[in-house]
Residue, then its C-alpha position, 0 to 999 in steps of 0.5 A: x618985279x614978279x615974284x619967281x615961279x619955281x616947279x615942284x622940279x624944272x623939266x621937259x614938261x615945266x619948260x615946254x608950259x614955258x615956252x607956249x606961255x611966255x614967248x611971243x607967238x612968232x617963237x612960236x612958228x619957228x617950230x621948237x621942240x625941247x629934247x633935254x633939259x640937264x638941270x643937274x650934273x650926271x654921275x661920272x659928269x666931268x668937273x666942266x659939266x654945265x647945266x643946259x638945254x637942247x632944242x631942235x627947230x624943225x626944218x620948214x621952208x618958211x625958215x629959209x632963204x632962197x636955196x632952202x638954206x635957214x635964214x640967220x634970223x631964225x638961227x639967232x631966235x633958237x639960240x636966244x630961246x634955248x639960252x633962256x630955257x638952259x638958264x631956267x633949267x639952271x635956275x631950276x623954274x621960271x625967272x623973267x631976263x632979258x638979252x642984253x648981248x648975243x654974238x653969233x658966229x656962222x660956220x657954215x649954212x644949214x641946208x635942208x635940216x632941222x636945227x638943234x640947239x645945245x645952249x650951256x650956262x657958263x655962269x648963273x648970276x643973281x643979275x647977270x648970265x652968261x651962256x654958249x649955244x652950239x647950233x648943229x644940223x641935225x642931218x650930220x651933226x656939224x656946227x653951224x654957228x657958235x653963239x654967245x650971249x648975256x642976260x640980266x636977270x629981272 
């Protein structure tokens, strides 16, 4: 098992290392950008404040089906990845899991827009976590799909 790797403080920069050094090399052509990492609750958070990421997948042609509409397989990936780096926001550094589950739910199709991401830790465990990604369009900010999923911490 590897030894987990915690920075001084787990932040946009620790999560972008993150995501170049850890993920596979066709992650990294879905284009992913991390906008926020909340590790800890704000001042004035309401009592169900849960710790999360936001990422943005920039909009490219090669994402999408016929009709410039993003392909479910690349929605599924963001909502995998930012999961991941919402845990590791939570966690506060670097731990290796694995997809055990991810249920996605599509709303409607995202056309012509960048994607963002806004995955939540609903519960961290020492073995098991859990967590919810709401995909939105960037260019009107409406659901595109609801994702939930469960990781086992290794």
């Amino acid at each position: 098992m590897q030894p987990e790797t915690r920075a001084a403080e787990f932040d946009i920069e620790e999560a972008k290392r993150v995501l170049g050094d850890v993920f596979a090399p066709w992650v990294q052509d879905l284009g992913l950008s991390i906008e926020r990492i909340e590790c800890a609750a704000p001042s004035g958070a309401a009592a169900d404040w849960q710790p999360g990421a936001i990422l943005r997948m920039a909009f490219s042609e090669r994402l999408c089906r016929n009709g410039g509409i993003v392909c479910g397989q690349a929605l599924m990936a963001l909502a995998d990845t930012s999961m991941v780096i919402a845990i590791l926001a939570a966690n506060r550094g670097y731990r290796p899991m694995t997809t055990v589950d991810q249920t996605t739910h599509f709303m409607r199709a995202a056309t012509s827009s960048d994607v963002l991401a806004d995955a939540r830790v609903v519960r961290l465990g020492r073995t098991m976590s859990f967590g919810r990604v709401t995909l939105s369009s960037a260019s009107d900010n409406k659901p595109v799909a609801m994702v939930s999923s469960a990781f086992a911490m290794l």
